[in-house]
C-alpha positions in Angstrom: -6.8 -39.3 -44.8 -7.4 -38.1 -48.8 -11.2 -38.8 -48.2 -11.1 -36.4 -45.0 -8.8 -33.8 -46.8 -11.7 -33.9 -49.6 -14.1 -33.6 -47.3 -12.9 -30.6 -45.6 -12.3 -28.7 -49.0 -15.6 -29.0 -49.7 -16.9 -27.9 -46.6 -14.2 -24.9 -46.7 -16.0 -24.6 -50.4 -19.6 -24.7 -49.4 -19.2 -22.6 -46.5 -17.0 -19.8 -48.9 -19.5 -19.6 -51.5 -22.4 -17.6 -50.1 -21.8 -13.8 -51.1 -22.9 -12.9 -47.2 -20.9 -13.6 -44.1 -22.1 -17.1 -43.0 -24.2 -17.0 -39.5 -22.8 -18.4 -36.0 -25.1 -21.7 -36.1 -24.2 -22.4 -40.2 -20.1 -22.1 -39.1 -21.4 -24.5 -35.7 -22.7 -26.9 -38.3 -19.9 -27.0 -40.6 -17.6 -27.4 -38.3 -19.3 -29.8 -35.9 -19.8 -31.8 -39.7 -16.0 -31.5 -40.2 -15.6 -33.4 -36.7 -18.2 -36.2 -37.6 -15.6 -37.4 -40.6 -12.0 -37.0 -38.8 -10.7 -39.8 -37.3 -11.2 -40.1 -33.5 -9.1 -38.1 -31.3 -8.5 -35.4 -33.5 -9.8 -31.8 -32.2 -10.7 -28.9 -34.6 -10.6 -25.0 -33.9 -14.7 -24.0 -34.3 -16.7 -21.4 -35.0 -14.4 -19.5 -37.4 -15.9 -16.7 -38.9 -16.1 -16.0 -42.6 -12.4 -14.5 -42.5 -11.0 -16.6 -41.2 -12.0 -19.7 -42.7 -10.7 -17.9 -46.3 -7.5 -17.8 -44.6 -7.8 -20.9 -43.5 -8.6 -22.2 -46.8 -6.0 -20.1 -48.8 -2.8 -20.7 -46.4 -3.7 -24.9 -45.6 -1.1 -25.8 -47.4 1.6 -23.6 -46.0 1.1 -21.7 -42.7 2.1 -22.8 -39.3 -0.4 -20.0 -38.0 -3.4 -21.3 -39.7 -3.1 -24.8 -39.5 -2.0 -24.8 -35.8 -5.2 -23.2 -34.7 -6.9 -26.3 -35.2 -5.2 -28.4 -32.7 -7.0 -26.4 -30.2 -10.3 -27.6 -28.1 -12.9 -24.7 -28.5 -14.0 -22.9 -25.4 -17.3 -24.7 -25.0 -15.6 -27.9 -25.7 -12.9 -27.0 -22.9 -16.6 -26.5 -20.8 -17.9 -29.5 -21.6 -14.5 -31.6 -20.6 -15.0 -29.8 -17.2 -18.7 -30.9 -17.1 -19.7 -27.2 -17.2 -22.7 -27.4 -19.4 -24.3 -24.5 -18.6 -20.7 -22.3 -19.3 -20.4 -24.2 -22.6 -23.8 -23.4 -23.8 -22.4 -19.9 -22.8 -19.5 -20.3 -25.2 -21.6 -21.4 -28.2 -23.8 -17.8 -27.9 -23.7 -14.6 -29.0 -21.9 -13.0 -26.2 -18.3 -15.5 -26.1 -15.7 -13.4 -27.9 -13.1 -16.1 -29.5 -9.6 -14.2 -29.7 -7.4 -17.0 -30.4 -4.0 -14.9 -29.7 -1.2 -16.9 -29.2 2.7 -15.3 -27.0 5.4 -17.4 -26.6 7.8 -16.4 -23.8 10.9 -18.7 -22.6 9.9 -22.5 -22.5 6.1 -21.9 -22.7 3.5 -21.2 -25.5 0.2 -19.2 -23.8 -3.1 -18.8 -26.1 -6.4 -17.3 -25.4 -8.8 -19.2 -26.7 -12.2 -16.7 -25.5 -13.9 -15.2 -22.9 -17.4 -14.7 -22.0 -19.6 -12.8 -18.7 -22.6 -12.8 -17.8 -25.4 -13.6 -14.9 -26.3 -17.5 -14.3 -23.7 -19.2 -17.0 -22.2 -21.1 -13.9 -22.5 -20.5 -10.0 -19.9 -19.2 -8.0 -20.0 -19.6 -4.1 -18.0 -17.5 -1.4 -17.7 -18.8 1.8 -17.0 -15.8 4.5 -15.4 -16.0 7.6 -18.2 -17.4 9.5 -18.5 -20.2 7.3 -21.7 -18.7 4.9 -21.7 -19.1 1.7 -23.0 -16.9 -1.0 -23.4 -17.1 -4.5 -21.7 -14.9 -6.7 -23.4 -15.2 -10.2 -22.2 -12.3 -12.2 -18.7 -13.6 -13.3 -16.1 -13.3 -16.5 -14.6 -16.3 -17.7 -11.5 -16.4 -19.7 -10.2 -20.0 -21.6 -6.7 -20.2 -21.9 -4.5 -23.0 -23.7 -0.5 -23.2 -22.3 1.5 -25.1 -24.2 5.6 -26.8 -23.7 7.3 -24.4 -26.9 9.3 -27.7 -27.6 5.9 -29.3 -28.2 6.7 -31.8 -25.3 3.4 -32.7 -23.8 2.0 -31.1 -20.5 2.4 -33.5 -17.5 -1.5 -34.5 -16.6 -3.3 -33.7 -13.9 -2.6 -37.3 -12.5 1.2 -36.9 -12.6 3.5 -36.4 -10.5 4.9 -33.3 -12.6 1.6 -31.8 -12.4 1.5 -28.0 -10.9 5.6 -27.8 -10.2 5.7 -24.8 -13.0 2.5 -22.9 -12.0 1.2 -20.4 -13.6 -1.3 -17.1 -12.2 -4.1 -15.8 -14.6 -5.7 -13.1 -14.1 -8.0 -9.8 -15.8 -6.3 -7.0 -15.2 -8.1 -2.9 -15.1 -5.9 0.0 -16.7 -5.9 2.6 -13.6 -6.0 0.3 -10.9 -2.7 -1.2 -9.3 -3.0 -4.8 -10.7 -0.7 -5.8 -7.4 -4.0 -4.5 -5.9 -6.8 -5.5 -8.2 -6.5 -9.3 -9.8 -8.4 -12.3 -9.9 -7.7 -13.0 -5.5 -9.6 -9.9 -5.1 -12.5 -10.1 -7.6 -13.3 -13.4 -6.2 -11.6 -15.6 -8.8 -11.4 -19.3 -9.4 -10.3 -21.9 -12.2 -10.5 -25.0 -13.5 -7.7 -26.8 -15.2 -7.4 -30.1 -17.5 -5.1 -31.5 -19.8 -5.8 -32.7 -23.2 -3.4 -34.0 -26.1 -0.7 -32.4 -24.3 -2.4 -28.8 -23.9 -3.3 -27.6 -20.7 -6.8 -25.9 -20.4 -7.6 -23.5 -18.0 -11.1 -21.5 -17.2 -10.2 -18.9 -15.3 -13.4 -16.7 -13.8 -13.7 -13.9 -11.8 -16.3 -11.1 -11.0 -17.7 -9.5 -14.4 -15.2 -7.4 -15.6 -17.9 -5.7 -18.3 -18.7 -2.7 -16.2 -15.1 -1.7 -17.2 -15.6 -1.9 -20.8 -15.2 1.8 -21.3 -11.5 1.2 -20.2 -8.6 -0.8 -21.8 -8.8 -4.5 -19.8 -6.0 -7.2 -19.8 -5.6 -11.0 -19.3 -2.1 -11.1 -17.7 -0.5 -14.8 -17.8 2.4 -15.0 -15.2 4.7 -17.7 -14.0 3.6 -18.5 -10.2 1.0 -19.2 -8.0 0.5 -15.5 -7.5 0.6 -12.3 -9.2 4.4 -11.4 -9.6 4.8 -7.4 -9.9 8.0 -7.9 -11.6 6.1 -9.6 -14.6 4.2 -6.3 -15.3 5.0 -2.6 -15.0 2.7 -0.3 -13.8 2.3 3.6 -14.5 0.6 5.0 -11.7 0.4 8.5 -13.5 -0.9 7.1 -17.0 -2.9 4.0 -15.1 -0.8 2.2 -18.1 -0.3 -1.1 -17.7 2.5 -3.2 -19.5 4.5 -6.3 -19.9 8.5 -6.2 -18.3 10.6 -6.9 -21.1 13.6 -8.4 -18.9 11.3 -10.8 -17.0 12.5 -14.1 -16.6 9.7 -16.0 -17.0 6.3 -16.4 -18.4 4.3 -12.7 -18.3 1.9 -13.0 -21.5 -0.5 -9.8 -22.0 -3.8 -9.8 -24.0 -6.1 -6.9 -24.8 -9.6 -8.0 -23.7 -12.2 -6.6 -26.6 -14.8 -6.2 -24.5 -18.1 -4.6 -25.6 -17.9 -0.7 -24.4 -21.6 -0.4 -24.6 -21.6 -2.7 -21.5 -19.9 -0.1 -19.3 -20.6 0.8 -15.7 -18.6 3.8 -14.5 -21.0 3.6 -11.4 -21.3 0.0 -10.5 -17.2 0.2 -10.9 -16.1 2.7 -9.0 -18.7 0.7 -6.2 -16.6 -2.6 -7.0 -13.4 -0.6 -6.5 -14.3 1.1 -3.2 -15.6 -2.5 -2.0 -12.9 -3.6 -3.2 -10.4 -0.9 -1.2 -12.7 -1.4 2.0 -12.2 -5.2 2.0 -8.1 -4.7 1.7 -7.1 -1.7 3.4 -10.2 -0.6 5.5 -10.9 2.4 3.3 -8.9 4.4 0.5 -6.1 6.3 2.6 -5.0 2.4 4.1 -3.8 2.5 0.4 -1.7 4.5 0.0 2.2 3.9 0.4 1.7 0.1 0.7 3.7 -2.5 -1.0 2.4 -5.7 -1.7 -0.8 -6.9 -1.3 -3.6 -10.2 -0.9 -3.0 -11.9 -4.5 0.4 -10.7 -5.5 3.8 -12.4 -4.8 5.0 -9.3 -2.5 1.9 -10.4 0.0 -0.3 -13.0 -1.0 -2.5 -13.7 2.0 -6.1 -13.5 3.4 -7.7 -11.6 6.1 -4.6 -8.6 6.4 -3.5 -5.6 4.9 0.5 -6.6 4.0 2.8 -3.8 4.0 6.6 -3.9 4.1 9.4 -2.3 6.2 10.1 1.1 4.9 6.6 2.0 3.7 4.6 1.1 6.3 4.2 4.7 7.7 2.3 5.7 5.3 -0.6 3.2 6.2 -1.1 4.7 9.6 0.1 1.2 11.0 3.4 2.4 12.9 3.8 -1.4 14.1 4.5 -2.6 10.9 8.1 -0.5 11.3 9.0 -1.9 14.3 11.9 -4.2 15.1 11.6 -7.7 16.7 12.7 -6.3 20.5 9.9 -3.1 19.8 6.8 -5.9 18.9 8.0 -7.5 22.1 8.0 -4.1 24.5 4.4 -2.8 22.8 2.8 -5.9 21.9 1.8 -9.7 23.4 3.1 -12.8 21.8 0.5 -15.0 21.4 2.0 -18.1 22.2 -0.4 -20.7 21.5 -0.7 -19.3 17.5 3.3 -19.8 17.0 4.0 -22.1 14.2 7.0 -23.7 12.3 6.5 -23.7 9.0 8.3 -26.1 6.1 8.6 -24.6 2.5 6.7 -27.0 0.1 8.9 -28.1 -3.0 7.6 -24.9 -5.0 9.4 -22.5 -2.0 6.2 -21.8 -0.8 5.0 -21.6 3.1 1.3 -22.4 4.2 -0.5 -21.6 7.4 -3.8 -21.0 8.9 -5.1 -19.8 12.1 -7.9 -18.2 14.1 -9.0 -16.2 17.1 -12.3 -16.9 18.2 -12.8 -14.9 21.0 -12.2 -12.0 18.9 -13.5 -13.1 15.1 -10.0 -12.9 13.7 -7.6 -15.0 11.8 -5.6 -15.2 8.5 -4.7 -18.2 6.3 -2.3 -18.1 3.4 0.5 -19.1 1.5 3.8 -16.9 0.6 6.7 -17.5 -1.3 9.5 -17.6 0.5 11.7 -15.4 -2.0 9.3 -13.0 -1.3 10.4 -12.8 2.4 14.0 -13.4 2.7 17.0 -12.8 0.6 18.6 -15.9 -0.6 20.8 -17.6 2.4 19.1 -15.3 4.9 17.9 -15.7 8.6 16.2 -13.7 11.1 12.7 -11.6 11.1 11.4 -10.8 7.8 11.0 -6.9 7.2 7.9 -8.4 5.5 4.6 -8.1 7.9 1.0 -8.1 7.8 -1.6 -6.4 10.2 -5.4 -7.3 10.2 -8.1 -6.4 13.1 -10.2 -8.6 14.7 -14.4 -8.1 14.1 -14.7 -5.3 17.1 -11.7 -3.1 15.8 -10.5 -2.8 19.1 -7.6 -4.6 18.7 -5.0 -5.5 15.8 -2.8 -8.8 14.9 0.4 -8.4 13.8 2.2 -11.6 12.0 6.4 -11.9 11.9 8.2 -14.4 9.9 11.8 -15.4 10.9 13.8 -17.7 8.8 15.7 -20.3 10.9 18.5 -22.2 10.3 17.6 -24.9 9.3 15.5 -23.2 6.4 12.2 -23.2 8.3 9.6 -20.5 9.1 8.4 -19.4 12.6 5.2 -17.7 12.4 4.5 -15.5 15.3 1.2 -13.4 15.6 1.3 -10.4 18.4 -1.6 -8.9 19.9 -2.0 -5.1 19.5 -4.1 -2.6 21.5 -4.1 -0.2 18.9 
């Protein structure tokens, strides 16, 4: 290893001595020559600019910091592990910002590595309700590195372990309700791998550059979902920040994202599309609690509101009781399911209506339904409408005693 330590100083040294900042493919060569003369398995930190790499060299020796950055798989290397060439070569141009921020919060370590949007890096397909698929090619895409704080390796994505301490990633938009506005409804997606015990994730969503004008966020939480107990949100300032006495993973990093790239119109389009898709227009908003991607309503295909607030939505049967749904609305029998929490606490189900183009499919926490220990109908409902807006569908949830779910939908005329 005195040979490779040599080597490295001198490519610290060569790459040090020009008076002017080095350029983006001389710090790719020096690094990708670094690689050529470790030892296999060992992963290097690349493209460091000219700063950095003085730190580097200055602080080898003794800092944690500096030395600890190396252990990580770039962002195009993290591509190229997911056979993403096209996103990698993305990552090694002039448009990938490399942050390289690392929080630690309870049991867990959470860095990101770098993001990068554009048009075309990698192809994104939505499949609608009818089963058509479109391609979405205008994304963001954030690499994040999550780490055990003990320095315990991450179970792989072949074990057993794998996915029982999820976690939900997600941009977030200063003045927009994140509960509202996150990665389930800007069409996100990820990829995930483990290497040496780190746990990769690409995380991509719509591009989140025509808010560049605006502070932007990449919120890390513990779940499957958005948790609004992780995050605190001003609704007069549009401020959004981390909850100090959260139990649990709820990392926040500042995206620096290129103002210049700004869209105020082609935003406020994406938000209204955004509003029309969740609530049927903008007044549907207000009042609401929960929503499609958080943990107080993560679902498809409804608006989700809960008990007290409901009025506000202009849904009145989201107030009513279990003995009012039956006197104004129909059970529909044949969509009645009993549902088993999985071994995160999570309930599943899927279902549609064909004679009227409706249906829903989702899963839900259970904590985010019932109290611990309790039984009975869960104040907790959601209300889509079917393709002719003649009619709407209004799911229950009751606890049983035996700790499963019945899912009822009714039939509204209203």
């Amino acid at each position: 290893m005195m040979k490779h330590k040599a080597d490295m100083d001198q490519l610290l040294k060569q790459a040090l001595s020009p008076q002017e900042e080095p350029n983006r493919q001389l710090n790719q060569n020096i690094i990708r020559q670094a690689k050529e003369r470790e030892e296999m398995g060992r992963k290097y930190f690349g493209r460091i600019p000219a700063t950095a790499m003085i730190a580097a060299a200055v602080l080898l020796a003794g800092s944690v910091t500096a030395v600890a950055a190396w252990k990580y798989l770039t962002p195009d290397k993290v591509a190229e592990v997911m056979e993403n060439k096209g996103l990698a070569a993305a990552f090694q141009g002039d448009d990938a910002i490399f942050i390289n921020e690392t929080q630690e919060y309870g049991n867990y370590k959470v860095t990101l590595l770098g993001i990068v949007s554009g048009k075309s890096l990698s192809e994104y397909l939505v499949e609608d309700e009818a089963g058509n698929c479109t391609v979405h090619d205008d994304r963001t895409y954030a690499v994040t590195a999550i780490e055990n704080a003990d320095g315990s390796p991450r179970p792989a994505v072949s074990d057993e372990d794998y996915g029982k301490d999820p976690f939900f990633v997600s941009p977030l938009i200063e003045g927009q309700d994140p509960a509202w506005y996150n990665s389930v409804t800007m069409n996100g997606g990820y990829g995930e791998s483990v290497e040496d015990g780190i746990q990769y994730r690409i995380t991509e969503t719509d591009n989140v550059e025509m808010f560049a004008d605006r502070p932007l966020y990449l919120a890390v939480n513990s779940g499957t979902f958005y948790d609004q107990e992780a995050y605190q949100y001003d609704e007069k300032s549009g401020k959004i920040s981390r909850n100090e006495a959260y139990d649990g993973v709820n990392a926040l990093f500042s995206l620096p994202l290129d103002a210049s790239k700004a869209d105020r119109e082609a935003a406020d389009a994406y938000i209204r599309q955004i509003e029309e898709e969740l609530f049927g227009g903008e007044d549907a908003r207000d009042g609401a609690e929960g929503s499609e991607g958080s943990e107080d309503g993560a679902q498809e295909g409804g608006a989700a509101v809960q008990g007290e607030e409901a009025e506000d939505t202009g849904s009145e049967s989201l107030e009513w009781t279990e003995e009012e749904l039956e006197q104004k609305a129909t059970l529909l029998d044949r969509l009645t399911q009993v549902l088993h929490p999985d071994e995160e606490g999570n309930i599943s189900y899927s279902y549609e209506i064909e004679e009227d183009g409706a249906g829903s499919s989702g899963t839900i926490p259970m904590d985010t339904l019932f109290e611990e220990g309790e039984t009975g109908m869960s104040e907790f409902k959601t209300i889509s409408r079917g393709e002719k807006g003649e009619r709407s569908y209004i799911e229950t949830y009751t606890r049983n005693e035996d700790g499963s779910v019945t899912l009822r939908v009714y039939q509204w005329e209203g």
